[in-house]
PDB file of N, CA, C and O in Angstrom:
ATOM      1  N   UNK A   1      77.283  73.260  37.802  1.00  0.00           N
ATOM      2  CA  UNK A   1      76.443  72.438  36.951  1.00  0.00           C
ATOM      3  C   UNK A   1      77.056  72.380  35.545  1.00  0.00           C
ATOM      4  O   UNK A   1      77.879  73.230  35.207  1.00  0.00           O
ATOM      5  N   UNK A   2      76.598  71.209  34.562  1.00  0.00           N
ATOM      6  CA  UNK A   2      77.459  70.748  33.331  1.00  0.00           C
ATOM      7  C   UNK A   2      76.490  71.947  32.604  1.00  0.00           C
ATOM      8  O   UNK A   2      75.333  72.189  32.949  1.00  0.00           O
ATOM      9  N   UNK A   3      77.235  72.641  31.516  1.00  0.00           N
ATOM     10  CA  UNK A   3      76.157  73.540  30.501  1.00  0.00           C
ATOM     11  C   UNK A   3      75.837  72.503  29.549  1.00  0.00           C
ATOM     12  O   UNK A   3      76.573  71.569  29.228  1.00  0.00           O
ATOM     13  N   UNK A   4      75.110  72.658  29.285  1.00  0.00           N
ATOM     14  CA  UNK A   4      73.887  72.660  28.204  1.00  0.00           C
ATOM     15  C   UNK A   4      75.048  71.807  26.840  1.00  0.00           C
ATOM     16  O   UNK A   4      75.217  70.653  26.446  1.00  0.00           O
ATOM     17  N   UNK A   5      75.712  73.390  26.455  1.00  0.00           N
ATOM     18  CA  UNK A   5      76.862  72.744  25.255  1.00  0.00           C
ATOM     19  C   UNK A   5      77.823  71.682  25.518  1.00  0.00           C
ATOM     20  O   UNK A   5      78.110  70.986  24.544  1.00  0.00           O
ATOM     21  N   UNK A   6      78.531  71.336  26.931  1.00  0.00           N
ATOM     22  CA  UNK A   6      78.759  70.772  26.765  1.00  0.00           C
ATOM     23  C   UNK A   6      78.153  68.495  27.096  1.00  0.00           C
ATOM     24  O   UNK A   6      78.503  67.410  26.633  1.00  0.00           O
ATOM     25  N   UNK A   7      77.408  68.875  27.862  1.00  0.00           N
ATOM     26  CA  UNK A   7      76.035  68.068  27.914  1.00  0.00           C
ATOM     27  C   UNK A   7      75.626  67.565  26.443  1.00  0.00           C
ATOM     28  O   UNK A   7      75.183  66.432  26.255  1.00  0.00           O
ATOM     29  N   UNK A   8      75.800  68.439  25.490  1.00  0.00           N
ATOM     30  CA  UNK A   8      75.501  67.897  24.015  1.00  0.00           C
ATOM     31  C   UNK A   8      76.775  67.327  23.584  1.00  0.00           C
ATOM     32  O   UNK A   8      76.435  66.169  23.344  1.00  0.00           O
ATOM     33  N   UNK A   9      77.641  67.376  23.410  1.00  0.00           N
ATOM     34  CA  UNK A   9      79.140  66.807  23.562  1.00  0.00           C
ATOM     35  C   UNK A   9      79.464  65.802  23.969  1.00  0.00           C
ATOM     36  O   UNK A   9      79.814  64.922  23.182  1.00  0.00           O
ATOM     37  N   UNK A  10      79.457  65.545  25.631  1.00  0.00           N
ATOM     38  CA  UNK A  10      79.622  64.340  25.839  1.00  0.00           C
ATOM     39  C   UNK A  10      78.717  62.809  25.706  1.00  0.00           C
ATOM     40  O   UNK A  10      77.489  62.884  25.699  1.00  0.00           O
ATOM     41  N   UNK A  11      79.361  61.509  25.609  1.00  0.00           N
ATOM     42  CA  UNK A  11      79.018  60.453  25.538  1.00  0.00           C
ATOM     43  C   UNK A  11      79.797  59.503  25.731  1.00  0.00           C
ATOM     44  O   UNK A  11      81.006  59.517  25.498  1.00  0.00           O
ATOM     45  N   UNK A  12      79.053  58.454  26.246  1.00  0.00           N
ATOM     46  CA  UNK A  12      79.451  57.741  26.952  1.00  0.00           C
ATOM     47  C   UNK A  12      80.611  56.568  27.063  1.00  0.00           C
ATOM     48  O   UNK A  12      80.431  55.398  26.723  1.00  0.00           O
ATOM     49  N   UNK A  13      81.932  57.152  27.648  1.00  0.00           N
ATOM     50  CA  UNK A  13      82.992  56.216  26.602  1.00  0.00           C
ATOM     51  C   UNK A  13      83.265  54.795  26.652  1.00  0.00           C
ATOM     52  O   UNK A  13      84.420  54.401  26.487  1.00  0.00           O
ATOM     53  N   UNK A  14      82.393  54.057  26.846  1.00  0.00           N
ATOM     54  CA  UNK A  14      81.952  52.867  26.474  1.00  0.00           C
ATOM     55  C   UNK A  14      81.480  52.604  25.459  1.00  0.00           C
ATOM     56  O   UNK A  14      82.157  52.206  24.512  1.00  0.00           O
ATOM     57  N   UNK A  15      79.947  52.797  25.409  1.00  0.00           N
ATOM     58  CA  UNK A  15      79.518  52.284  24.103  1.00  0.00           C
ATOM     59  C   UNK A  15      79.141  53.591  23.348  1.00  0.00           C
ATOM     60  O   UNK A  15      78.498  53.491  22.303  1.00  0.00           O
ATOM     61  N   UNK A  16      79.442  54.593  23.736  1.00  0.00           N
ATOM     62  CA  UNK A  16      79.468  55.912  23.133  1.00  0.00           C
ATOM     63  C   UNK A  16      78.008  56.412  22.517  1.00  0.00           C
ATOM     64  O   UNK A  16      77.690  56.587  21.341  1.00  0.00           O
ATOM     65  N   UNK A  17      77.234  56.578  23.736  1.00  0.00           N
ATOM     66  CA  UNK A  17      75.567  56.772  23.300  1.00  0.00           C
ATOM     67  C   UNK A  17      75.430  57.825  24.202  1.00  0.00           C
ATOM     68  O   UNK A  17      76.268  58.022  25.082  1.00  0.00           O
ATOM     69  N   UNK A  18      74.469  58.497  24.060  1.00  0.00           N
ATOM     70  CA  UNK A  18      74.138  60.003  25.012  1.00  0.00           C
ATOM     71  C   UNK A  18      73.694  59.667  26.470  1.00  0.00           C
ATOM     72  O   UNK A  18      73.138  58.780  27.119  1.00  0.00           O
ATOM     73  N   UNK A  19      74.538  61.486  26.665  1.00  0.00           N
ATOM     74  CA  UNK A  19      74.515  60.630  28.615  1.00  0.00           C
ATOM     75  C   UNK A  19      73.521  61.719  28.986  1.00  0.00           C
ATOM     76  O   UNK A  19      73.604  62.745  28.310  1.00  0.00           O
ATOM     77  N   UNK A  20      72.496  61.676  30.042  1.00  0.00           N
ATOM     78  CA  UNK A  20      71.550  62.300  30.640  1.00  0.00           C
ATOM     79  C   UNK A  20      71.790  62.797  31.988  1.00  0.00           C
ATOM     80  O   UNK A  20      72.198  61.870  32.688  1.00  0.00           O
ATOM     81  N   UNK A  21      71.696  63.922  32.645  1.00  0.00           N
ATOM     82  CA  UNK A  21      72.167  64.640  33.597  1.00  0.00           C
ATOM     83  C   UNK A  21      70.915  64.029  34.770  1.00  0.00           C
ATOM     84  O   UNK A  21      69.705  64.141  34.570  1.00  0.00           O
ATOM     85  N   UNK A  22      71.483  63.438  35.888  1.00  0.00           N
ATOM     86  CA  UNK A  22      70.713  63.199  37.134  1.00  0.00           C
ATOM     87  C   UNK A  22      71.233  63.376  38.432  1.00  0.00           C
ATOM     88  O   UNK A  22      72.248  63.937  38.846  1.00  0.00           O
ATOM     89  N   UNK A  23      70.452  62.865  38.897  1.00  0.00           N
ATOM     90  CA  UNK A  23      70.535  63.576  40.969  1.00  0.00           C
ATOM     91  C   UNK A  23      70.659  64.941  40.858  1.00  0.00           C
ATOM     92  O   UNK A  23      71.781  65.445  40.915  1.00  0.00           O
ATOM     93  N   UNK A  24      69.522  65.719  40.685  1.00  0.00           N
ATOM     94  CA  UNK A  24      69.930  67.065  40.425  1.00  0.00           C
ATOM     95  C   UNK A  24      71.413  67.882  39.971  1.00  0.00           C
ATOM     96  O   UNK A  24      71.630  69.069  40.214  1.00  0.00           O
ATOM     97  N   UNK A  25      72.333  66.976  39.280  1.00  0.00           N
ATOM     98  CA  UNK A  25      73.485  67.678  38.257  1.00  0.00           C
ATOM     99  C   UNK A  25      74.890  67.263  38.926  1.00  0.00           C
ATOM    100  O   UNK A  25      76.025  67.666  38.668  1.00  0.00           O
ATOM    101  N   UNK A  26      74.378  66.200  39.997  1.00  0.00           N
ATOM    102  CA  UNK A  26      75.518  65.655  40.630  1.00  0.00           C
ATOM    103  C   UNK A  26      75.578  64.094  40.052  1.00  0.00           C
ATOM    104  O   UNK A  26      75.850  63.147  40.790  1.00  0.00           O
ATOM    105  N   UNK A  27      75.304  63.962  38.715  1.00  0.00           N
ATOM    106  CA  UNK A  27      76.114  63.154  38.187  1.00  0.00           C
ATOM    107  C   UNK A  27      75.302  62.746  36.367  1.00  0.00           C
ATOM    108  O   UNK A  27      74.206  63.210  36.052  1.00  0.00           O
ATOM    109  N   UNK A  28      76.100  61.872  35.466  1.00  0.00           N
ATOM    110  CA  UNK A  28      75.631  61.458  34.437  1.00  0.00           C
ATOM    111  C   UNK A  28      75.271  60.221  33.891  1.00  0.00           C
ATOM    112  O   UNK A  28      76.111  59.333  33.747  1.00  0.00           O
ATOM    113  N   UNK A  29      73.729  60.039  33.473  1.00  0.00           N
ATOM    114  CA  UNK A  29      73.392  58.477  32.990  1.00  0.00           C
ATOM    115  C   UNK A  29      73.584  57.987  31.391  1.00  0.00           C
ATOM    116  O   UNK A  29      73.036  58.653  30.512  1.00  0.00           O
ATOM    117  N   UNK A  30      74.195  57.078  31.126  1.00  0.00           N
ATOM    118  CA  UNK A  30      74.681  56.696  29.944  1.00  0.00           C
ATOM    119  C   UNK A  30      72.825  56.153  29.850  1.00  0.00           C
ATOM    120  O   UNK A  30      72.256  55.469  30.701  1.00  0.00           O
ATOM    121  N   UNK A  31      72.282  56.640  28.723  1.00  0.00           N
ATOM    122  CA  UNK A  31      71.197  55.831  27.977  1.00  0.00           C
ATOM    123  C   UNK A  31      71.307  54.646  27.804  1.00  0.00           C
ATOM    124  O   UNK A  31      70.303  54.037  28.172  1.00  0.00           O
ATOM    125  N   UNK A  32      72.263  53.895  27.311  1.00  0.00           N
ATOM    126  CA  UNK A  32      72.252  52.779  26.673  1.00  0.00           C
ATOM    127  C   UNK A  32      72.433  51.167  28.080  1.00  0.00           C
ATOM    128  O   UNK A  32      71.780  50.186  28.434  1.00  0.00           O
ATOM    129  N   UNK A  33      73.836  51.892  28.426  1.00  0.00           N
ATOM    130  CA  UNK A  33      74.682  50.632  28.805  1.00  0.00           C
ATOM    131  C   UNK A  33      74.041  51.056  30.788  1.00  0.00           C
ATOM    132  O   UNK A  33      74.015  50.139  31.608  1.00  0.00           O
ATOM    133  N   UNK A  34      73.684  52.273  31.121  1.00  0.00           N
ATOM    134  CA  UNK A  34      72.990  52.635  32.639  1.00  0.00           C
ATOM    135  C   UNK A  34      74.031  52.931  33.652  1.00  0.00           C
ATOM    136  O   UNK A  34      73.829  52.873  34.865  1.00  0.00           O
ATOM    137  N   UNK A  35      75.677  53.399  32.833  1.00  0.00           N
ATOM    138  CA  UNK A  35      76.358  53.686  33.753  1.00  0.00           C
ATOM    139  C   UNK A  35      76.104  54.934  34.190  1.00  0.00           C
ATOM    140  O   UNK A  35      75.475  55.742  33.506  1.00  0.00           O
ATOM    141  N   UNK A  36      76.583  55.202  35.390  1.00  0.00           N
ATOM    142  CA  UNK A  36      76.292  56.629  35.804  1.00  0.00           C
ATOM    143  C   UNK A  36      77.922  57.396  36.291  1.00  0.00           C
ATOM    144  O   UNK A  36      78.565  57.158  37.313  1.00  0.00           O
ATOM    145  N   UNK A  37      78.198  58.173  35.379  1.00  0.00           N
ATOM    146  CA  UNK A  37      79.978  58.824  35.995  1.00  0.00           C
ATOM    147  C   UNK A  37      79.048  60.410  36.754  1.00  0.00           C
ATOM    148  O   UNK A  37      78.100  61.155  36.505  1.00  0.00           O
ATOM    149  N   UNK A  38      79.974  60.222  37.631  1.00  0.00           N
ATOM    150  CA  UNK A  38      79.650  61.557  38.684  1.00  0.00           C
ATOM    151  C   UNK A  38      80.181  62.702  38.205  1.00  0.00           C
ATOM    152  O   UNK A  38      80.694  62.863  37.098  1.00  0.00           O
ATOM    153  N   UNK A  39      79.968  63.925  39.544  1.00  0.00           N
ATOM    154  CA  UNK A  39      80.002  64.806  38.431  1.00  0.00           C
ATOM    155  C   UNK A  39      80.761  65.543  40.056  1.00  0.00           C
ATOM    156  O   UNK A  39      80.248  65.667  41.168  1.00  0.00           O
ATOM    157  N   UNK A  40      82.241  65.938  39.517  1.00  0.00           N
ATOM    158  CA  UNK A  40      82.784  66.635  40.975  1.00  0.00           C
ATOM    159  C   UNK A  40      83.385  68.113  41.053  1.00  0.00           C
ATOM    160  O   UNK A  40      84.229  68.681  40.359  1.00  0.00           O
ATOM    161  N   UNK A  41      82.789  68.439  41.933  1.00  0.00           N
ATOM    162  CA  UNK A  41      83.140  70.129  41.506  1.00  0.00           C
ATOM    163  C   UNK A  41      83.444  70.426  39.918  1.00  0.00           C
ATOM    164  O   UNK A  41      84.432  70.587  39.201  1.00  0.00           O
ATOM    165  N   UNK A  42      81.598  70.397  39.754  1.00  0.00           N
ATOM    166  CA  UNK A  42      81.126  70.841  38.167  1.00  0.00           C
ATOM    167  C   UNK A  42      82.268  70.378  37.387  1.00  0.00           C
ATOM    168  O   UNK A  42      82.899  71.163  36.679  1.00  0.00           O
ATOM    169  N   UNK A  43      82.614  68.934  37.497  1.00  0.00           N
ATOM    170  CA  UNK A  43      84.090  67.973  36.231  1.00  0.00           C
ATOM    171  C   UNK A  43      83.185  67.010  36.441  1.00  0.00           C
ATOM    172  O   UNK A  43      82.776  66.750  37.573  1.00  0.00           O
ATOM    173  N   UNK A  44      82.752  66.336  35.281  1.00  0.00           N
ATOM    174  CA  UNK A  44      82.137  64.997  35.131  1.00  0.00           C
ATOM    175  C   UNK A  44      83.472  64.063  35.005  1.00  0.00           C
ATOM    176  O   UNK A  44      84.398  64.248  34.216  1.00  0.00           O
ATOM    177  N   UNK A  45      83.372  63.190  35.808  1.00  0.00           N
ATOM    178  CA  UNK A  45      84.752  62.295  35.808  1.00  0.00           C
ATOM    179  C   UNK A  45      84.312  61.434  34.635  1.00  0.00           C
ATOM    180  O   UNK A  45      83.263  60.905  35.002  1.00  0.00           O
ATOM    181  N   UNK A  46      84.576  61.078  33.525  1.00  0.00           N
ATOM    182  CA  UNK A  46      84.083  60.323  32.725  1.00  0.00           C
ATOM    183  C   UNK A  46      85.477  58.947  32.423  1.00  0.00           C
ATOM    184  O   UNK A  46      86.234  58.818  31.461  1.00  0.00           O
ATOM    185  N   UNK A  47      85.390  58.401  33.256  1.00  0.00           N
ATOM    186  CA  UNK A  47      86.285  57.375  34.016  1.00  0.00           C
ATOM    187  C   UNK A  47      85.079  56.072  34.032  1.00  0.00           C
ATOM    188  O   UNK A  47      84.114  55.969  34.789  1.00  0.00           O
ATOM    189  N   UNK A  48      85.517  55.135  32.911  1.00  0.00           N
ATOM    190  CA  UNK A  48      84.694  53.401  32.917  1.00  0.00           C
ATOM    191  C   UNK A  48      85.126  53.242  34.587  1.00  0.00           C
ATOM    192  O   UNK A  48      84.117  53.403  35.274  1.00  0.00           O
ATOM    193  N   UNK A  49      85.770  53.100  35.023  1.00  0.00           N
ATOM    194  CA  UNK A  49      86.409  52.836  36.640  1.00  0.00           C
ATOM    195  C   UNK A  49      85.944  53.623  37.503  1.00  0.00           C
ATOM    196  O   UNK A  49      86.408  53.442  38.629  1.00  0.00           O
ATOM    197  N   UNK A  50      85.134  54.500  37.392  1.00  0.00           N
ATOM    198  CA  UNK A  50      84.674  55.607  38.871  1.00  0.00           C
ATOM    199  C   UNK A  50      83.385  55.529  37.911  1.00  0.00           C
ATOM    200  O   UNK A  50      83.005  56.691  37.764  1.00  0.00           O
ATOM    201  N   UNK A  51      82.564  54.662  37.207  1.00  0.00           N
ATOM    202  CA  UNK A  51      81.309  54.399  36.959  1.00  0.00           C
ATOM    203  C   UNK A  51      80.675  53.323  37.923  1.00  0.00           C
ATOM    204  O   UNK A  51      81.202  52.310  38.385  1.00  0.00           O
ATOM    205  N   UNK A  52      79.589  53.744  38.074  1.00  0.00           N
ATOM    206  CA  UNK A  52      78.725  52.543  39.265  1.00  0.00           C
ATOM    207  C   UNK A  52      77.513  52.531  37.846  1.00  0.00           C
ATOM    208  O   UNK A  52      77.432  53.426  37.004  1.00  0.00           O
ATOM    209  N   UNK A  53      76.887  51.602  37.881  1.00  0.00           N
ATOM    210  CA  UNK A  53      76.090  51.094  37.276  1.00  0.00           C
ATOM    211  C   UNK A  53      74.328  50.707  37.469  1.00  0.00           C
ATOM    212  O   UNK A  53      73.846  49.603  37.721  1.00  0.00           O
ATOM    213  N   UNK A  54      73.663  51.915  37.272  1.00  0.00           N
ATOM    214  CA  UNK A  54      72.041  51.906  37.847  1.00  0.00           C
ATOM    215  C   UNK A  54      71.401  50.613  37.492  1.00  0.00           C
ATOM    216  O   UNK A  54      71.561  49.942  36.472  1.00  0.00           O
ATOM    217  N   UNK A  55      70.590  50.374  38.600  1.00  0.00           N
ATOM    218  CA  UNK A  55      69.957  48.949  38.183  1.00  0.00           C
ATOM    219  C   UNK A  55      68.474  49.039  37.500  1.00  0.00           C
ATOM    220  O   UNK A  55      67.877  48.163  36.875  1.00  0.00           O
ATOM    221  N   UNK A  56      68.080  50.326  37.803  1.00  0.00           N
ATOM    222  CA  UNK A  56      66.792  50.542  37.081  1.00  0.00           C
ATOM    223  C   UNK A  56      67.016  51.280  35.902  1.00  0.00           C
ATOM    224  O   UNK A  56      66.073  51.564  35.162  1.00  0.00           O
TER     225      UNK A  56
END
């Protein structure tokens, strides 16, 4: 799972707004823009290109 510190750290390298931890810690939601980068053996891939994009 992502800690805490660094969870405060990252954002979202797009439009660079805070990202929120979901699917129980298997992946991250950008606030703003609703991308979601996964999260693989506890490494958040933070890759615009391995982002899928929530519709809600």
């Amino acid at each position: 799972m992502v800690s805490q510190e660094l969870l405060d750290l990252l954002v979202c390298p797009l439009c660079k707004k805070p990202l929120e931890l979901k699917n129980e810690g298997q992946s991250l939601k950008c606030t703003q823009c609703r991308r979601v980068y996964p999260i693989k053996d506890d490494i958040p891939i933070m890759l615009v290109d391995e982002a899928t994009i929530d519709p809600a």
